[in-house]
C-alpha positions in Angstrom: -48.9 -52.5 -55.7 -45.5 -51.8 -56.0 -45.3 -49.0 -53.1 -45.2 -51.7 -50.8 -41.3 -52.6 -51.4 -40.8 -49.3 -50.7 -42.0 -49.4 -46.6 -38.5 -51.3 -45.9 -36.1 -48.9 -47.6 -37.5 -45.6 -45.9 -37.8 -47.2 -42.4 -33.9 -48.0 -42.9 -33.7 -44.3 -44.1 -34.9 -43.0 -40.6 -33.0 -44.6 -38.7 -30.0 -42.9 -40.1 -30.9 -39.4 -38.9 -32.4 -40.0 -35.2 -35.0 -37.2 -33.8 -33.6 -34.7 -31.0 -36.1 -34.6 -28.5 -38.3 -31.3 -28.6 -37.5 -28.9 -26.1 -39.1 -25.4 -25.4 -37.9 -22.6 -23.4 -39.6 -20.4 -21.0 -39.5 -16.7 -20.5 -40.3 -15.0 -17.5 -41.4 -11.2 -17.9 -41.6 -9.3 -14.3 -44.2 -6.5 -14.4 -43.1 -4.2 -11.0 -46.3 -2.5 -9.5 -45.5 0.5 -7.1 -46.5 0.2 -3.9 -46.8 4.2 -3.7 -46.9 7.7 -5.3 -44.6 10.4 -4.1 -45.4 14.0 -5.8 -42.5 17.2 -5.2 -42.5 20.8 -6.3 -39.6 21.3 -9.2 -38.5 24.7 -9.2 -36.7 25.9 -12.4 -32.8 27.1 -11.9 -31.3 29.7 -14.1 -27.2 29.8 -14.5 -25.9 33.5 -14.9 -22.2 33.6 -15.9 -21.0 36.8 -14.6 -18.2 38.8 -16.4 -16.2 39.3 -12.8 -14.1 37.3 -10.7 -15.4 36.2 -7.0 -13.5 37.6 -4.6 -12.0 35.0 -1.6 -11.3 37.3 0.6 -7.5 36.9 2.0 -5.4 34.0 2.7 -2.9 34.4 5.9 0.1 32.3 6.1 1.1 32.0 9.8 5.0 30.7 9.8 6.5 30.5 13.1 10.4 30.8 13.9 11.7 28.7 16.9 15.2 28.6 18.4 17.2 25.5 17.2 19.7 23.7 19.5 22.4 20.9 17.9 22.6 18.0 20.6 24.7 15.7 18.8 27.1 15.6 15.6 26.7 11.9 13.9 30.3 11.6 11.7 30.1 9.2 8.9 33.3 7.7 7.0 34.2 8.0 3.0 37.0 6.5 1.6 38.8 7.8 -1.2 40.6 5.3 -3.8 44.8 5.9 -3.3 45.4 3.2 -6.5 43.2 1.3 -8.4 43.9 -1.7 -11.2 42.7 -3.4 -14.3 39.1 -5.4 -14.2 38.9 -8.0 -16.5 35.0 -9.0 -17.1 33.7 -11.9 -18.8 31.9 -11.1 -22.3 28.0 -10.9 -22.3 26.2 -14.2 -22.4 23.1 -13.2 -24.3 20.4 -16.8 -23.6 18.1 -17.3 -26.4 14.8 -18.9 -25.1 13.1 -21.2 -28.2 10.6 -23.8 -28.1 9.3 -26.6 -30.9 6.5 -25.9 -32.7 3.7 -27.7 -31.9 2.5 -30.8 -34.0 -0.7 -29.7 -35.9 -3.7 -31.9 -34.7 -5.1 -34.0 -37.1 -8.7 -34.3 -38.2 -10.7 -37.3 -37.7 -12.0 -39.3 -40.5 -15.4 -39.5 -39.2 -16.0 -35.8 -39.1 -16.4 -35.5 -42.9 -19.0 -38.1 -43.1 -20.2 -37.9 -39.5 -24.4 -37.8 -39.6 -25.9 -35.8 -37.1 -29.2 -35.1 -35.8 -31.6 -32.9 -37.3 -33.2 -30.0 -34.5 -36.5 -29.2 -34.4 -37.0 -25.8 -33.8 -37.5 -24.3 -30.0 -40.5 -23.5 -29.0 -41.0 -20.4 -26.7 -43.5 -20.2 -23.5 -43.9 -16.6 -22.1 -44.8 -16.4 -18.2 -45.8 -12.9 -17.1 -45.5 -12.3 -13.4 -46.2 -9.2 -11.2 -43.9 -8.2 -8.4 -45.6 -4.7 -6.0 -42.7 -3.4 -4.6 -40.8 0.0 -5.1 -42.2 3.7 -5.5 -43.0 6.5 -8.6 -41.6 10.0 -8.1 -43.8 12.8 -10.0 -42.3 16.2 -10.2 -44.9 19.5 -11.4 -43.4 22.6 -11.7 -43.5 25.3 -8.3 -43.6 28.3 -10.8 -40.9 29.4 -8.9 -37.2 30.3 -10.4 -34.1 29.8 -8.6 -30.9 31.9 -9.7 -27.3 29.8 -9.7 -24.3 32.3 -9.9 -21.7 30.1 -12.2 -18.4 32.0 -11.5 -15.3 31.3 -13.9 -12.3 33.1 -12.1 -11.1 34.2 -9.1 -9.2 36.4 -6.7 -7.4 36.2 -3.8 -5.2 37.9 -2.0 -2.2 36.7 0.5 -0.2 37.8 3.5 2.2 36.1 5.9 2.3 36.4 9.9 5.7 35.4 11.2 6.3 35.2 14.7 8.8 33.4 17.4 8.3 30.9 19.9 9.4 27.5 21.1 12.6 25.6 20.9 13.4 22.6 18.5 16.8 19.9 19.1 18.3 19.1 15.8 21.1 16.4 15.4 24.0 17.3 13.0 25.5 15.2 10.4 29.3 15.6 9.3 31.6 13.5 7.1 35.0 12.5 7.6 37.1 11.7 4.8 40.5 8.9 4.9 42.5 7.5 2.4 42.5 3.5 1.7 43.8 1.3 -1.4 40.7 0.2 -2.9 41.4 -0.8 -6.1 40.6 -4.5 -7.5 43.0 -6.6 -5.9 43.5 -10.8 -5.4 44.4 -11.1 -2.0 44.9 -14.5 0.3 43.7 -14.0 3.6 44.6 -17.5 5.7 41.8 -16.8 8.4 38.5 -18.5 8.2 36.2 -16.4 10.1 35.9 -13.2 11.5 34.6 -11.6 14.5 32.7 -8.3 15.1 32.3 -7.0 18.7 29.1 -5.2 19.9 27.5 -3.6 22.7 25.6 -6.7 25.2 22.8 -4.5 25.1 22.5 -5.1 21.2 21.9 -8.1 21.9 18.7 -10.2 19.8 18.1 -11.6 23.0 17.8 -7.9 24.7 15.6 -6.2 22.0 12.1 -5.9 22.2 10.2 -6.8 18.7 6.7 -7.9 20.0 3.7 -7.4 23.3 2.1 -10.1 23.7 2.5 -12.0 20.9 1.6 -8.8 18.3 4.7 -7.4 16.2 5.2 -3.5 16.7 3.6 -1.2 13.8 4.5 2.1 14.3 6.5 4.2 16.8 5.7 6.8 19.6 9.1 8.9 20.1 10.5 11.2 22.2 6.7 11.1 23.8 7.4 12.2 27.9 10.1 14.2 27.0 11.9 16.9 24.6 14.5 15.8 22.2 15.7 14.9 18.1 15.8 11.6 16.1 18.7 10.8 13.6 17.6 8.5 10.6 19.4 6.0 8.9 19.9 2.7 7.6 21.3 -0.5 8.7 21.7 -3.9 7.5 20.3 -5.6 11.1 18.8 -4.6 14.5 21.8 -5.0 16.4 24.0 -2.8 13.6 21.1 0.1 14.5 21.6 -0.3 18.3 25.4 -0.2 18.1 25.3 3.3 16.1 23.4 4.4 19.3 25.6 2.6 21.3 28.8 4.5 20.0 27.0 8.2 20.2 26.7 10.5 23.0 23.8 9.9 25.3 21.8 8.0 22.7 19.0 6.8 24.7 17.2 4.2 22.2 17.6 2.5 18.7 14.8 1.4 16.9 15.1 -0.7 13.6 12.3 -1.9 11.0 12.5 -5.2 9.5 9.9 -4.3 6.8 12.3 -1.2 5.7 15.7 -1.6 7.0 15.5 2.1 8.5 17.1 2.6 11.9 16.3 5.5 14.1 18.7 7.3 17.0 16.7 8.3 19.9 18.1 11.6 21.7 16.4 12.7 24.5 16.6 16.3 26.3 15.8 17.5 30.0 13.6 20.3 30.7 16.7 22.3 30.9 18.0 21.8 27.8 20.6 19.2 27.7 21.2 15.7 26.7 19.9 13.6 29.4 19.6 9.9 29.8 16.9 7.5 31.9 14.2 8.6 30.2 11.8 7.0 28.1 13.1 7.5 23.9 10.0 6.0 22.6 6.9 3.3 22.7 6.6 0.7 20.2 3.0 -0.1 19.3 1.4 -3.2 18.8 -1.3 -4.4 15.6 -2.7 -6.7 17.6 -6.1 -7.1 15.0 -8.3 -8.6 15.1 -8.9 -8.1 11.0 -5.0 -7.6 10.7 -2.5 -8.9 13.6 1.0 -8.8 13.3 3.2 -11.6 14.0 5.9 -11.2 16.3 9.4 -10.2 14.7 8.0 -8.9 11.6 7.9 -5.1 12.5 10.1 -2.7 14.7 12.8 -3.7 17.2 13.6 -1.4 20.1 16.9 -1.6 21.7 17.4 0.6 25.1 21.0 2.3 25.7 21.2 4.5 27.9 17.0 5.3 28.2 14.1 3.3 28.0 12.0 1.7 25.7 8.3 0.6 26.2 5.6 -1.2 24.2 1.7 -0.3 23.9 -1.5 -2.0 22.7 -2.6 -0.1 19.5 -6.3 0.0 19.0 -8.6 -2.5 17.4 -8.3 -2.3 13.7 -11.8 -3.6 13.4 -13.6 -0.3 14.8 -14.2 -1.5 17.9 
């Protein structure tokens, strides 16, 4: 009779530890039936290393010699130091990054005592399905042998052809060296601004940097005529025309934003000389679709004394 006072105390008992719900999980096996046979002949291979080299045969090196004419000298500037001074520095500043060290994280009370559910364990359901797609490859054997030759050196022999033909223009470089003070110096100069005069047709306003709305990629020089380019750097557009401004027949200036690398466009006649009017080179466009170019963000072509012209470039989607 006294089991009955006991009813009350395990009831409270299970309601400490709640029941998780049962859950069970299902697994899918795919069993893939081919939808056909296909059945070849294998024929076995044999490797034979032979003890001699292969033979290549003979390699001809064709270099060809052509006259070279010098249409223009570009002469750059050094300056050599006449006296120089003392230069004081300020001492290293070494900065020494450091941050606080984080609080640690307290524990909660409640997670030593905290009750939690009891699991039941998973149960498992296994679905088979069958999927007919796919084909099975069967080899048998052609009772045939097939012989691969495995060679591990070589010979070859050379020989150059040199011959002469055509004419190439070349543009010369020289450097011209002067004297200055350049020392370290404080020096109290009373005027504000300063002014730097250069050719109108180096100009922003006279350049060409885009067709139809599409920057310029890449360059087309010299392309109706003969002639040389001289390469160099300079801090703007208008800096690169004025260089061609200030040489000898330069026909056209080109300048690249992306690189800073300016390019002197010398063009020649069919007789040989320096001659103006003529076209230096085409700028053309990456007008996409995948990729366009903005406008201003490529080359800028600057005509002197010859013309400059822009060109669509093709689709850079295939098309």
């Amino acid at each position: 009779m006294r089991s009955f006072y006991l009813l009350p105390a395990l009831a409270a008992l299970g309601r400490t530890h709640p029941q998780a719900a049962r859950s069970c999980t299902t697994t899918t096996v795919e069993v893939i039936v081919p939808t056909s046979t296909y059945t070849f002949l294998s024929t076995h291979v044999v490797t034979t290393t032979p003890t001699t080299a292969e033979n290549l045969g003979t390699f001809t090196d064709h270099t060809t010699i052509s006259d070279t004419t010098t249409i223009e000298t570009i002469t750059s500037t050094n300056s050599i130091c006449q006296s120089t001074d003392a230069v004081f520095t300020k001492p290293d500043v070494t900065t020494v990054y450091t941050s606080a060290s984080a609080a640690p994280q307290k524990r909660s009370p409640l997670a030593k005592n905290a009750l939690f559910p009891r699991q039941n364990s998973a149960c498992t359901v296994t679905k088979t399905t069958t999927t007919t797609y796919g084909v099975t490859y069967t080899y048998i054997p052609a009772h045939k042998t097939s012989t691969f030759t495995d060679y591990t050196s070589f010979t070859q022999a050379s020989t150059t052809i040199t011959a002469t033909g055509g004419h190439a223009y070349v543009v010369a470089t020289a450097i011209a060296t002067t004297a200055a003070q350049c020392g370290v110096a404080t020096i109290t100069n009373n005027a504000t601004t300063s002014t730097t005069t250069q050719d109108a047709r180096c100009a922003p306003s006279a350049m060409v940097s885009q067709l139809s709305g599409f920057g310029l990629n890449y360059l087309e020089e010299t392309p109706d005529t003969a002639g040389a380019v001289y390469v160099t750097s300079a801090a703007d557009a208008s800096s690169c025309c004025q260089l061609c401004a200030d040489a000898d027949d330069c026909a056209s200036s080109a300048w690249d934003i992306r690189t800073n690398q300016c390019r002197l466009q010398f063009t020649v006649s069919n007789s040989g000389q320096k001659e103006c009017g003529q076209v230096g080179l085409y700028g053309v466009s990456e007008d996409g679709p995948d990729h366009p170019m903005a406008p201003g963000t490529g080359w800028y072509l600057a005509a002197v004394c010859g013309t400059v012209e822009e060109i669509p470039g093709e689709p850079d989607d295939g098309s």
